[in-house]
N, C-alpha and C positions, 0 to 999 in steps of 0.2 A: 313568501314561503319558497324556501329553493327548491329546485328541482330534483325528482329524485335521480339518480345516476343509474343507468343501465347496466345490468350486470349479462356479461357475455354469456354465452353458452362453453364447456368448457373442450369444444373441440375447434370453438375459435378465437382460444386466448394464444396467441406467441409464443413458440419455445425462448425468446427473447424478447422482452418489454420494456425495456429499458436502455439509453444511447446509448453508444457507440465513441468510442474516442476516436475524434479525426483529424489529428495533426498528420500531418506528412512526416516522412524519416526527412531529414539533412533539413527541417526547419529551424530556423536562429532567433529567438531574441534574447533582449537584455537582461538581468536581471536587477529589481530596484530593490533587494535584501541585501544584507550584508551575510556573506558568509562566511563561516569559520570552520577550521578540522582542526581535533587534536589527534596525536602520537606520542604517546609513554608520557603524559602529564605538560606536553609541550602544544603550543598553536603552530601547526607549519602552514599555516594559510590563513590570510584574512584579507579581505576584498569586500569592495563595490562596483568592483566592475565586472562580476561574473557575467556569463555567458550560459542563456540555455540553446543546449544542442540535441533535439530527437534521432539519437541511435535507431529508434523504434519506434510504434506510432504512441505507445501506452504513455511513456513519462520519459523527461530529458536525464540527459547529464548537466552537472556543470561545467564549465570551462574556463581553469581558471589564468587571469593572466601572469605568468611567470616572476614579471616585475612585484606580484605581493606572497611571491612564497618566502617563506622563511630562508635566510643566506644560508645555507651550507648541509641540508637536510635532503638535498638531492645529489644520489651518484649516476653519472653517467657511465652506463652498462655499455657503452658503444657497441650499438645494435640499432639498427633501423629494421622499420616494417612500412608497407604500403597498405594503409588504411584507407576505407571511403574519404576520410578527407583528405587524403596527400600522405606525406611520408609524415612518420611517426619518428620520433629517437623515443628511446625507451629510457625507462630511468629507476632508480631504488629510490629508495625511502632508510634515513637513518637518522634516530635521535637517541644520541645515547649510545646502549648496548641492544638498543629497537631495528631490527634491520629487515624489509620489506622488498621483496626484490620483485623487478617487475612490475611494478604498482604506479607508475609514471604512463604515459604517452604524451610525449611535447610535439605538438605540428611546426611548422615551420613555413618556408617559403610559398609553397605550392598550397597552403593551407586554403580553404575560402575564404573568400571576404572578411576580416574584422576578427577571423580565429587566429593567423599565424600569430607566434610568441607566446601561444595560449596552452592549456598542459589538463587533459582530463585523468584525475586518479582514481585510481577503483575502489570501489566505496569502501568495501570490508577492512581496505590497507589502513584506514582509520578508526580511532577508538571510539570520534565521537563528531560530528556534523553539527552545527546551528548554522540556523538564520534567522538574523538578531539575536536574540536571549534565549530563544526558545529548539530547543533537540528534534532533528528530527530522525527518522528512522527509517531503514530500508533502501529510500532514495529519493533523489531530490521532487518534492511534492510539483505538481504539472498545473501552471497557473488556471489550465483550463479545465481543469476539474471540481466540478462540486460536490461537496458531500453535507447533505442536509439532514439533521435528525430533528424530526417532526411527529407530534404525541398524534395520536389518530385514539377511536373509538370502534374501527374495522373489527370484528371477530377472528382472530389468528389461530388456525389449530396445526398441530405439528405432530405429525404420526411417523412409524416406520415400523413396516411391518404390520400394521392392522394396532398396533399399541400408540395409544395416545402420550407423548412426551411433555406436550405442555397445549395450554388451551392461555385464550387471553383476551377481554375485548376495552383493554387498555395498552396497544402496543406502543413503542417507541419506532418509528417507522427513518431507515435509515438508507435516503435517495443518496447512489454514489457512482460515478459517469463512470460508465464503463463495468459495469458490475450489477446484477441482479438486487431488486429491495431486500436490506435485511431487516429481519420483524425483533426488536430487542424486548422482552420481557421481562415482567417482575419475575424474581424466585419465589415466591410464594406457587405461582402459575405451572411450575415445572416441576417434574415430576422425576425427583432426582433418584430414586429405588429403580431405575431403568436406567439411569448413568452412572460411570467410574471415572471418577475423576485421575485425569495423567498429568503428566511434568512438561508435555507440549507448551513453549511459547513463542510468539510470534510477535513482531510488530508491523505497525502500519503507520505511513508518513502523517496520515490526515488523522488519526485515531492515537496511537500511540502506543504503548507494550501491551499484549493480552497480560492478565492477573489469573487466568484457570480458564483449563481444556478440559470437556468429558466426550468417552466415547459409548457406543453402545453397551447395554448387556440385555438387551431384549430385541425381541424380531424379527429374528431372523437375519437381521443384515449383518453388513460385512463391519468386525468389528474395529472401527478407526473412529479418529474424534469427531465429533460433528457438532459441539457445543462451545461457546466460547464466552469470556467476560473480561472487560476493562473495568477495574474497580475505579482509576485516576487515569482516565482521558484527557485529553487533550481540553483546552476551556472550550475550545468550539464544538466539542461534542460532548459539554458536562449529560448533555441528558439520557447516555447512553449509561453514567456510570454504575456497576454493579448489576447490572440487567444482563440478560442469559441471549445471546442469539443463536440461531441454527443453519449450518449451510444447507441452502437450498438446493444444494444440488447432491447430497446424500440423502435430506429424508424428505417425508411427501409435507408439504404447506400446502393448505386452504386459506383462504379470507374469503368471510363474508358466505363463503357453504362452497364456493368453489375452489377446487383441486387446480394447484397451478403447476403447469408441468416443469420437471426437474429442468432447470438449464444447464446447458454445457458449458465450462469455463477451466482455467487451470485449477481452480478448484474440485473438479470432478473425480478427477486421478486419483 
């Protein structure tokens, strides 16, 4: 018979329980995906020989090498800058009557190790990113990141303001580095005469386009969305699809009878 699991007292649970991303800024490695960007119906990039490079500790860029961009879809703005990795030449983007200025940075000589000839584009200046076959969104997914969705039997309750939003003791429980558990539940569970549904969407590299936002209309809080659902996720998180999550860090969650305190994140804002 397993053992039963300890439940803390609730002045000694973590405003943080969850890792931490700890890559270093200026770490390199390779990448063994094949990546593609499109512009205005066109591929100006395809490779296997990208390059990840952490700007930041959260997630890389690509970097891609110059020799697989598309001939003639780059203009040079003859302009340099001195960026952490060396000097930059700056570059447009143009396919067509598509014109993207600024959207280039080519390193060069003074590059580190194994980046000169190599050319980071800013993600937006494209329509559309893969690697392989598959879309991704936002920015290029951080090999060292997991994101698990795992069915649990925990009791979820989710309040704001003393009103109950949704209760549930079949969550979808969704482990992801660097970000607080989120608790995905059925709609039957939630209790949607407390929410208004908005036109908010968002996407996520590991997850994939949100399908519906709601935000409060009871509580007393502050009224912004705090509700959200992926109908067609990604296949590695089919188990999430159609199920309602809540950020944690607008309204109050319990599991299990204990109140877990709001955490701080860019999400909190």
């Amino acid at each position: 018979m397993p053992a039963a699991v300890p439940h803390e007292a609730d002045d000694q649970i973590p405003v943080r329980d969850y890792p931490q991303v700890i890559v270093p800024v200026n770490h390199v490695e390779p990448v063994p995906r094949r990546i593609r960007a499109m512009l205005a119906g066109e591929v100006v990039l395809d490779t296997i020989r990208a390059q990840y490079v952490w700007e930041w500790p959260n997630y890389p860029q690509y970097y891609i090498p110059i020799a697989d961009v598309a001939p003639l879809v780059l203009v040079d703005e003859q302009t340099t800058e001195q960026g952490r990795n060396g000097t930059v030449h700056l570059h447009a983007l143009r396919v067509g009557e598509t014109y993207r200025p600024r959207s280039v940075r080519m390193l060069t000589h003074d590059a580190p190790s194994g980046l000169a000839g190599t050319a980071r584009f800013d993600w937006d200046a494209l329509d559309a990113w893969f690697e392989e076959e598959e879309e991704v969104f936002v920015h290029p997914r951080n090999p060292y990141t997991r994101v698990d969705a795992l069915r649990s039997t925990r009791h979820v309750r989710v309040e704001a303001g003393g009103v109950v939003l949704a209760e549930s003791s079949s969550p979808i429980m969704v482990f992801e580095t660097g970000l607080p558990t989120r608790y995905y539940l059925n709609r039957t569970e939630v209790h949607f005469q407390h929410l208004t549904a908005t036109d908010t969407v968002t996407a996520c590299p590991y997850k994939g386009r949100t399908t519906g936002y709601w935000r409060l209309r009871a509580g007393g809080e502050t009224q912004r969305d705090v509700a959200w659902t992926y109908e067609f996720p990604t296949h590695q998180l089919l188990p999430i699809a159609g199920l309602i999550a809540f950020y944690n860090e607008r309204v109050d969650i319990s599991v299990d009878g204990i109140r877990l305190p709001r955490p701080v994140t860019h999400f909190s804002r």
